[in-house]
Backbone bond lengths (Angstrom), bond angles and torsions (degrees), N, CA, C in turn:
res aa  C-N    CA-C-N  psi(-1)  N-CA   C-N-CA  omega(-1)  CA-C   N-CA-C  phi
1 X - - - 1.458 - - 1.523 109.03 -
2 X 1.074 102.32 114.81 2.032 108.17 165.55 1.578 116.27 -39.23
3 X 1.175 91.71 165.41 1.630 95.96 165.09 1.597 138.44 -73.14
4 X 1.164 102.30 -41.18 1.893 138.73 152.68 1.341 93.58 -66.06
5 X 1.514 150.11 -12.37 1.786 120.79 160.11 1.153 100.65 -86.13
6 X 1.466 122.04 -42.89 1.803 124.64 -165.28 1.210 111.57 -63.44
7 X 1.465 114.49 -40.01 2.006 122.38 169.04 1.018 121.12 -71.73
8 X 1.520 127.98 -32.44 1.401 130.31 159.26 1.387 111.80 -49.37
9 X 1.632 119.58 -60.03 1.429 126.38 -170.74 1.477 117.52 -55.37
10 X 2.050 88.39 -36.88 2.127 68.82 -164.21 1.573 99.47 -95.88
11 X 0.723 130.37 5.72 1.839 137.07 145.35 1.322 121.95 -58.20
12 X 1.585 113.56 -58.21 1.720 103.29 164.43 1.641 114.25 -71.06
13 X 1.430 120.91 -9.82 1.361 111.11 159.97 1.242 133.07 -46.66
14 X 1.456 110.56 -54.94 1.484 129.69 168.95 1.422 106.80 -33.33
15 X 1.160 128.85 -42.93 2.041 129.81 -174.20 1.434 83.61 -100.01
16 X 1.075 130.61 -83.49 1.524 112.51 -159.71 1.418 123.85 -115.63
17 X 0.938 148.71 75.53 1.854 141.82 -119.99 2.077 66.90 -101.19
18 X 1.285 128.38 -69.19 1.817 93.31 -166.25 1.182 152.94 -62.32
19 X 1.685 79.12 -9.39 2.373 86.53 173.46 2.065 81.18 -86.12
20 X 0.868 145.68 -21.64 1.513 129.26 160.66 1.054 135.86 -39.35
21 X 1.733 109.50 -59.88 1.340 126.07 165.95 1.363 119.99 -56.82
22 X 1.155 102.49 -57.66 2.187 115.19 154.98 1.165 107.63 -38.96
23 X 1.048 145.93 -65.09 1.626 138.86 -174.92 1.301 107.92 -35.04
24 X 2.011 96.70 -74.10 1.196 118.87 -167.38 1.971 116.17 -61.08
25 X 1.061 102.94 -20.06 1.598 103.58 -177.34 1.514 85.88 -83.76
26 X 1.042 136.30 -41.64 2.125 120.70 -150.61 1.881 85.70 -93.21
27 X 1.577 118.01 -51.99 1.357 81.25 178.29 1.569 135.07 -79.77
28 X 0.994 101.18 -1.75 1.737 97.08 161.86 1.560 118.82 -84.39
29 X 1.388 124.99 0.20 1.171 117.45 163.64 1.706 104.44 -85.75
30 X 1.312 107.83 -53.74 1.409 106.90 -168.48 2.058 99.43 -71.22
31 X 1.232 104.12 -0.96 2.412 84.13 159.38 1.332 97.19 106.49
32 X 1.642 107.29 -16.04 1.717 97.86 -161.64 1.796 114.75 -56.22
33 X 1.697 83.93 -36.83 2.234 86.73 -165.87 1.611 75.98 -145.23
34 X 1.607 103.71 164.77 1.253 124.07 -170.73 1.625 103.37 -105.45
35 X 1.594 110.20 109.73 1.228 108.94 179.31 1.376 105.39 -103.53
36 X 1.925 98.77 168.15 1.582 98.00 161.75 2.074 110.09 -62.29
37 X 1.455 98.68 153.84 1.183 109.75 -172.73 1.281 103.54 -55.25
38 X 1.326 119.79 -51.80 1.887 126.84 -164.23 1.592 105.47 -39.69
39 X 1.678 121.97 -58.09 1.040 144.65 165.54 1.987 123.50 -37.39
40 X 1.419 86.90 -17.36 1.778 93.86 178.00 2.138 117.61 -97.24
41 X 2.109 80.29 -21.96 1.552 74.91 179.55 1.436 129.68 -76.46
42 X 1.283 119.43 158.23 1.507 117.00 -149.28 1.648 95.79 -65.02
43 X 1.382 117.66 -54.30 1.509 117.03 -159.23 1.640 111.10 -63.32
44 X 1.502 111.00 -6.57 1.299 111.44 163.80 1.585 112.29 -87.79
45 X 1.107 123.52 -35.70 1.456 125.14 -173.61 1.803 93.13 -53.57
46 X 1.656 97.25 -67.00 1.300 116.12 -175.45 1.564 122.27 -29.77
47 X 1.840 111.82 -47.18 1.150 108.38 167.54 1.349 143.76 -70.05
48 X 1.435 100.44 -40.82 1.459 121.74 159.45 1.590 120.41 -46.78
49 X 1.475 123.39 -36.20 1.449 124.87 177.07 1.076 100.30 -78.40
50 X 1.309 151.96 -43.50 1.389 165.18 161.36 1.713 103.56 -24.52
51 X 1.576 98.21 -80.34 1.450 102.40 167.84 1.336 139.84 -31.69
52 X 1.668 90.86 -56.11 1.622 90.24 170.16 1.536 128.24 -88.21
53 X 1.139 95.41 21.30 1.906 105.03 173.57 1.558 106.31 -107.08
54 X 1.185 105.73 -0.40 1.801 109.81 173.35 1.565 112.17 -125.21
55 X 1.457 106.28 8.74 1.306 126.24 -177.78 1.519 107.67 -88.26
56 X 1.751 94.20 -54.03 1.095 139.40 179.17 1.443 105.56 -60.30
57 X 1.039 130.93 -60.81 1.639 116.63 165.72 1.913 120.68 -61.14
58 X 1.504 98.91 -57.33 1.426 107.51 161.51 1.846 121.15 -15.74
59 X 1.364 102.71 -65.44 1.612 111.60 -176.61 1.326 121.42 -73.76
60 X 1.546 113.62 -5.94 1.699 120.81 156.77 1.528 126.89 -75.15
61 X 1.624 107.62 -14.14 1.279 97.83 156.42 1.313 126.95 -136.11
62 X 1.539 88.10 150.48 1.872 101.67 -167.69 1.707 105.35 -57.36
63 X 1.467 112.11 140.89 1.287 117.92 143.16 2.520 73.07 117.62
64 X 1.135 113.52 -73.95 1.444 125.53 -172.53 1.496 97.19 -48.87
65 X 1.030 121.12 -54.49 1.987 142.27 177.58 1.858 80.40 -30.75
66 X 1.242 109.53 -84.34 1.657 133.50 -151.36 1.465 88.90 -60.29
67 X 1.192 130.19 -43.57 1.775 112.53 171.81 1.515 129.60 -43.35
68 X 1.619 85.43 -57.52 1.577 102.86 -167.17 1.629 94.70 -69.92
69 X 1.587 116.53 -27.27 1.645 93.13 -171.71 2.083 101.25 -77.23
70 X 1.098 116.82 -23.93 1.551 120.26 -173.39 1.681 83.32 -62.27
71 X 1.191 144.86 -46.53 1.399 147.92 -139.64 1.904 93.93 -83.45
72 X 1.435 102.24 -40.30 1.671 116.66 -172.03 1.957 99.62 -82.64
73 X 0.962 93.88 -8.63 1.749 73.82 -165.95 1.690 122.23 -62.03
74 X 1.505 97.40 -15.91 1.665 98.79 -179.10 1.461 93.70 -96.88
75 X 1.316 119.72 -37.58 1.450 112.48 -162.18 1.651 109.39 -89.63
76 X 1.066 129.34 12.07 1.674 131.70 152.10 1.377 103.28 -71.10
77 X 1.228 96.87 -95.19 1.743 100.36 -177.59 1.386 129.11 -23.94
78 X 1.045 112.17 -18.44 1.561 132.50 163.61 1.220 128.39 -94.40
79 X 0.877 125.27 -10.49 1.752 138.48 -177.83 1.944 88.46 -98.80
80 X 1.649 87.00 -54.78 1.987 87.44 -174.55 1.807 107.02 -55.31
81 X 1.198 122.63 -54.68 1.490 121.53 164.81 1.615 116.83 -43.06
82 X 1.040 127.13 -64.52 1.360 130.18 -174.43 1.868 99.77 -61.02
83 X 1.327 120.41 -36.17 1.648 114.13 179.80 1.480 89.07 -77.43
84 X 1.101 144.13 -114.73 1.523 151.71 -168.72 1.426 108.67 -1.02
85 X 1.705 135.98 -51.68 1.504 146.75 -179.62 1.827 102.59 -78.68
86 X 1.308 132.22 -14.67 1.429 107.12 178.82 1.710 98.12 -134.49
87 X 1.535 106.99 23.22 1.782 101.31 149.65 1.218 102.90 -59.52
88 X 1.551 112.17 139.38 1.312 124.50 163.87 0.836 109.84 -85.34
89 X 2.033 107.72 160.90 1.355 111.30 178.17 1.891 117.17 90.15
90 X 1.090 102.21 -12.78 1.781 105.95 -175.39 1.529 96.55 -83.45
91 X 1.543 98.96 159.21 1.024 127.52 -172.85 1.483 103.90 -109.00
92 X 1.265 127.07 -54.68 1.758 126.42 -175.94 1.183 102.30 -47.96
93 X 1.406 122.79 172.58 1.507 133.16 161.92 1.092 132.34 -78.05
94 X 1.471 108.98 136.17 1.347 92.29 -172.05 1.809 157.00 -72.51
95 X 1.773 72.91 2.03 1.736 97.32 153.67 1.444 128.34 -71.93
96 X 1.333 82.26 -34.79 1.614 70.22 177.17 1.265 120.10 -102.72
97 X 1.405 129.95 -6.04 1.510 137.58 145.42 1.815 105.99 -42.48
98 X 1.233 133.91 -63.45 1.451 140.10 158.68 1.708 104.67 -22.45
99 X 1.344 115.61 -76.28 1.351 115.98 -160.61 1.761 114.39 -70.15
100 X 1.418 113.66 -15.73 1.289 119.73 169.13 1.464 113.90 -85.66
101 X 1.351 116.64 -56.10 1.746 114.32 140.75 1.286 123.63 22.84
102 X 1.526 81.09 -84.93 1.970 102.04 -162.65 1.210 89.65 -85.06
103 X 0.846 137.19 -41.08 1.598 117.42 -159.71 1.830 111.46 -86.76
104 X 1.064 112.22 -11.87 1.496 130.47 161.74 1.994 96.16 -59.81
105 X 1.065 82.59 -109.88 1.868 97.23 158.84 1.464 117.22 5.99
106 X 1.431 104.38 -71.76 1.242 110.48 171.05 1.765 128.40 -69.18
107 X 0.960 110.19 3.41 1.846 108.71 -171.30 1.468 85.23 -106.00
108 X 1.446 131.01 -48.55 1.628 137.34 -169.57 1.781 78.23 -65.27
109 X 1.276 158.01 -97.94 0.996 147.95 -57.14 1.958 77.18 -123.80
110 X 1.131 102.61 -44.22 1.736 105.35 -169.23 2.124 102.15 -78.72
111 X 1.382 109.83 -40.66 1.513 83.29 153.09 1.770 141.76 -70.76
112 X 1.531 86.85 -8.25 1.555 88.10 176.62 1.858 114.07 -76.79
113 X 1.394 107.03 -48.67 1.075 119.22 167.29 1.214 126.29 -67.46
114 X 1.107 137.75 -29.47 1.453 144.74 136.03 1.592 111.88 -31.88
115 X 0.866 133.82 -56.35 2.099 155.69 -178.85 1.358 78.83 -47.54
116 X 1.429 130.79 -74.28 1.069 124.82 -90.29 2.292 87.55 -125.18
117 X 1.346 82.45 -27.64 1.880 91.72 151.18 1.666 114.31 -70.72
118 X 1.056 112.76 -39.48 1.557 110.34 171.48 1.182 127.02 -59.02
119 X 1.639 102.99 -42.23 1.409 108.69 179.40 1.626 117.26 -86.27
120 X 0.984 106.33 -10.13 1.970 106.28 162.31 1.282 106.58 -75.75
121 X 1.083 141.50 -7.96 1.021 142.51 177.43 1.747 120.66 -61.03
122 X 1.546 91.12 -36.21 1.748 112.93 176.63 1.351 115.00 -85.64
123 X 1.623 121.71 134.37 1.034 124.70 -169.08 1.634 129.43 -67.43
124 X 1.688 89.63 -17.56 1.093 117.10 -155.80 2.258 106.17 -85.30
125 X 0.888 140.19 123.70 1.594 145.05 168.56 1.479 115.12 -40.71
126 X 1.519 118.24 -25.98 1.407 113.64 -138.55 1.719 90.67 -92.80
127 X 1.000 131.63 -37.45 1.594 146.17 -146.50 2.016 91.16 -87.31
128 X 1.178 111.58 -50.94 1.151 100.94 173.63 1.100 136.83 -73.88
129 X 1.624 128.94 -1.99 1.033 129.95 171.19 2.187 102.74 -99.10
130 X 1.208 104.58 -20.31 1.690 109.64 161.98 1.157 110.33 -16.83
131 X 1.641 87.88 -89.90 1.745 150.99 177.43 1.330 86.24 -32.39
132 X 1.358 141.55 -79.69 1.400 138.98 -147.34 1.586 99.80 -76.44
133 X 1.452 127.15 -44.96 1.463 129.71 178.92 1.378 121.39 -46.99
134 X 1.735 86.54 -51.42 1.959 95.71 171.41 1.335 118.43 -66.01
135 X 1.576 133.98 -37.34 1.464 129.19 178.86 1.698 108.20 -64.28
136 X 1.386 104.77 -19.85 1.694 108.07 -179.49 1.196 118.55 -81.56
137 X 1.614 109.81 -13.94 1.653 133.42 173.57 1.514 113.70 -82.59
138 X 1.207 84.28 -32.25 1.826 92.04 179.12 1.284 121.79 -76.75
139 X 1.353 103.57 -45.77 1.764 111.88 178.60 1.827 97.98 -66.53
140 X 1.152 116.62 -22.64 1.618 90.33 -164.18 1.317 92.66 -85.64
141 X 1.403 141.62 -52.21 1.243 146.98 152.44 1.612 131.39 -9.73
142 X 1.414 102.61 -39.00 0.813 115.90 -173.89 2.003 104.58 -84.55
143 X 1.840 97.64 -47.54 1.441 96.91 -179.65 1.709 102.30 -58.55
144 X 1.262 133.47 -38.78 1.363 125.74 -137.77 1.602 91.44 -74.65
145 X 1.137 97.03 -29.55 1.389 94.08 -171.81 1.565 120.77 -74.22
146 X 1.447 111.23 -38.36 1.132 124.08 156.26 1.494 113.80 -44.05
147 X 1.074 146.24 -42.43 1.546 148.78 -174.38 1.430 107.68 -80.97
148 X 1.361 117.13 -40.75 1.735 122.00 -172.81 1.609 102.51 -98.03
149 X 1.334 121.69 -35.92 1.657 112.40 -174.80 1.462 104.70 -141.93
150 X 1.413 109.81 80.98 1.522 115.17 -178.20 1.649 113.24 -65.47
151 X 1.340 122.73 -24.03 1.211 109.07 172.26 1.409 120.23 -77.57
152 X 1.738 120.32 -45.64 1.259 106.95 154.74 1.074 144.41 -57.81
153 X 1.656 124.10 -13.70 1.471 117.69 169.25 1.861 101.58 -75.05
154 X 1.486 129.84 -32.35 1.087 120.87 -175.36 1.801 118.55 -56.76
155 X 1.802 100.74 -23.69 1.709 93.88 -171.30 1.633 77.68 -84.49
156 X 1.472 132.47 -53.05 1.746 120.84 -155.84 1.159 98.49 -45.20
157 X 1.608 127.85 -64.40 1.740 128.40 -164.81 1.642 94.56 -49.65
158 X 0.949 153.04 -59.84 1.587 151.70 -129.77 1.543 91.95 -87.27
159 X 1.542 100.86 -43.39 1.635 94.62 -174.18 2.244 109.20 -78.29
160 X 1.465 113.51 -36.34 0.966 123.03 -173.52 1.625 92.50 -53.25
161 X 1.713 132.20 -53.53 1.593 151.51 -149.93 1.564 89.84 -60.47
162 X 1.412 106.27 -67.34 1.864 97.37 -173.28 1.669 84.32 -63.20
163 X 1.141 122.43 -89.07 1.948 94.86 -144.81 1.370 120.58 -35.38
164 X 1.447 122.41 -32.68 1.476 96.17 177.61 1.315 103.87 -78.04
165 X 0.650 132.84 -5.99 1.816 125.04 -177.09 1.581 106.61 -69.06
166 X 1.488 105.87 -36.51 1.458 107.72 -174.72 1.458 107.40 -84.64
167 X 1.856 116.24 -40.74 1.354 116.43 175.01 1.690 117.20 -55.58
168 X 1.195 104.40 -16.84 1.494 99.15 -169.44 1.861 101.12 -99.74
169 X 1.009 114.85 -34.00 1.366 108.03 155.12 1.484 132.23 -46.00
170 X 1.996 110.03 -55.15 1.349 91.93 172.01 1.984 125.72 -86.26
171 X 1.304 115.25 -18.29 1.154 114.90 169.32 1.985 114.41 -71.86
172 X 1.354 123.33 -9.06 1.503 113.16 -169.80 1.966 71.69 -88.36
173 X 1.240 158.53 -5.11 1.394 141.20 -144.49 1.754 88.02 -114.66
174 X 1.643 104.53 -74.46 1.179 125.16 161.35 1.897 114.12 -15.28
175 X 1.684 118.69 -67.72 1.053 127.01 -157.97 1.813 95.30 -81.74
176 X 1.715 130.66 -24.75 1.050 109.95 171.78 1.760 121.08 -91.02
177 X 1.198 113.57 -6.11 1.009 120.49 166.17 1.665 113.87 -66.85
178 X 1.552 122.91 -41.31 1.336 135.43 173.13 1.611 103.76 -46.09
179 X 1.466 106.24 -74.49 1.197 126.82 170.76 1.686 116.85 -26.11
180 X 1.187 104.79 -45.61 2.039 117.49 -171.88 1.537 82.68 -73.42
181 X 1.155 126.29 -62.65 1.445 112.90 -178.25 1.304 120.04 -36.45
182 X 1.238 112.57 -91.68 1.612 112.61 168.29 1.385 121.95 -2.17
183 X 1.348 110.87 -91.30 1.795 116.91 163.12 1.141 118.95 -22.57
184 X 1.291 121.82 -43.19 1.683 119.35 177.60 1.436 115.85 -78.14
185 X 1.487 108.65 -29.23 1.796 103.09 171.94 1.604 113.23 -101.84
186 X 1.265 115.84 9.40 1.351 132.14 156.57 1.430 114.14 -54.15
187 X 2.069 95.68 -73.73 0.938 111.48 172.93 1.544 140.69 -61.79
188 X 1.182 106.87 -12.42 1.473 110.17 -158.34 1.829 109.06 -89.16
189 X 1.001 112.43 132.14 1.850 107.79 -158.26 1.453 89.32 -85.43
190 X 1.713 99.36 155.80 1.425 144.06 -142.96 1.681 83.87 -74.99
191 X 1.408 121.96 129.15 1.494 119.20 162.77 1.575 118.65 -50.76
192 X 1.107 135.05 147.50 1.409 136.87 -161.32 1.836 85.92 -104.44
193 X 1.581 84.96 154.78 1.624 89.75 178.03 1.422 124.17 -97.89
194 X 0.809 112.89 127.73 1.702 125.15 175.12 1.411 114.47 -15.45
195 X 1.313 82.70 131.00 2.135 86.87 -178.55 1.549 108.31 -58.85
196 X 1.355 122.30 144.68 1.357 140.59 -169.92 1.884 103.48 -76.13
197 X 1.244 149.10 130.03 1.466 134.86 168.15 1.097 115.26 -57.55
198 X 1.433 103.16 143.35 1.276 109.24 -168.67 1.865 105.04 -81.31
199 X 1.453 109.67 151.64 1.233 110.43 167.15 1.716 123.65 -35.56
């Protein structure tokens, strides 16, 4: 595996680390890119497609989406470290393959969850299943490219890493500020109704 597949991967990990592992397990069986072995055996492919087909429903609805991503927040960044540190074939160390990893992982994973606090915010169903369709557009996009043009997915991921880094900064501010709203007109008791005239 190139260097531009391993940075691509553990970056689209961060949004979806099992259509990742799925990629990466079926095309290293079928020759395309050279994966770690673990990633080729079937009951891993098997699980990972599994996963992300309940992931995959999961992230269509608002409020369940924002669980499962609070549930992912340690285990992205870690999937992105563990993909980035056992591409074969690298030359860097594998510490520091790990710490670029996670922190790849983690900038995709905190603008996703960041997005995706904003968008519960709306009353409305339709925007969150968008939002979730398009990040599922992105990761595949993002892998394909990684498999066919590893050097160009390495400049896209580097450039995609700072913007979400910045998107997830201003939408986690944005989406709790939304949120403070809410709570306050949640909270705030029902106006009383106007005194009746008197006879």
């Amino acid at each position: 595996m190139e260097l531009g597949t391993a940075i691509a991967s553990a970056w689209s990990a961060g949004i979806s680390m099992y259509a990742v592992i799925a990629v990466l397990g079926v095309a290293g069986r079928l020759g395309w890119v050279e994966t770690a072995a673990v990633l080729q055996e079937p009951w891993v492919i098997g699980v990972a497609i599994t996963l992300f087909g309940i992931e995959f429903v999961i992230d269509k609805v608002a409020v369940l989406d924002s669980v499962w991503d609070a549930v992912h927040t340690a285990l992205r960044p870690i999937a992105g470290a563990a993909l980035a540190a056992s591409a074969p074939e690298q030359t860097l160390p594998p510490w520091l393959m790990l710490v670029v990893g996670a922190l790849l992982a983690l900038s995709s994973h905190s603008a996703k969850a960041s997005a995706r606090a904003m968008v519960n915010t709306s009353p409305e169903p339709a925007s969150n299943v968008v939002v979730s369709t398009t990040e599922d557009g992105l990761v595949v996009a993002v892998m394909a490219l990684a498999i066919a043009y590893p050097a160009v997915a390495l400049v896209v991921t580097i450039l995609f890493a700072v913007a979400s880094g910045i998107v997830a900064v201003v939408l986690f501010r944005a989406s709790r500020a939304a949120w403070r709203r809410l709570r306050t007109r949640w909270s705030s008791p029902a106006p009383e109704p106007p005194p009746s005239p008197s006879p």
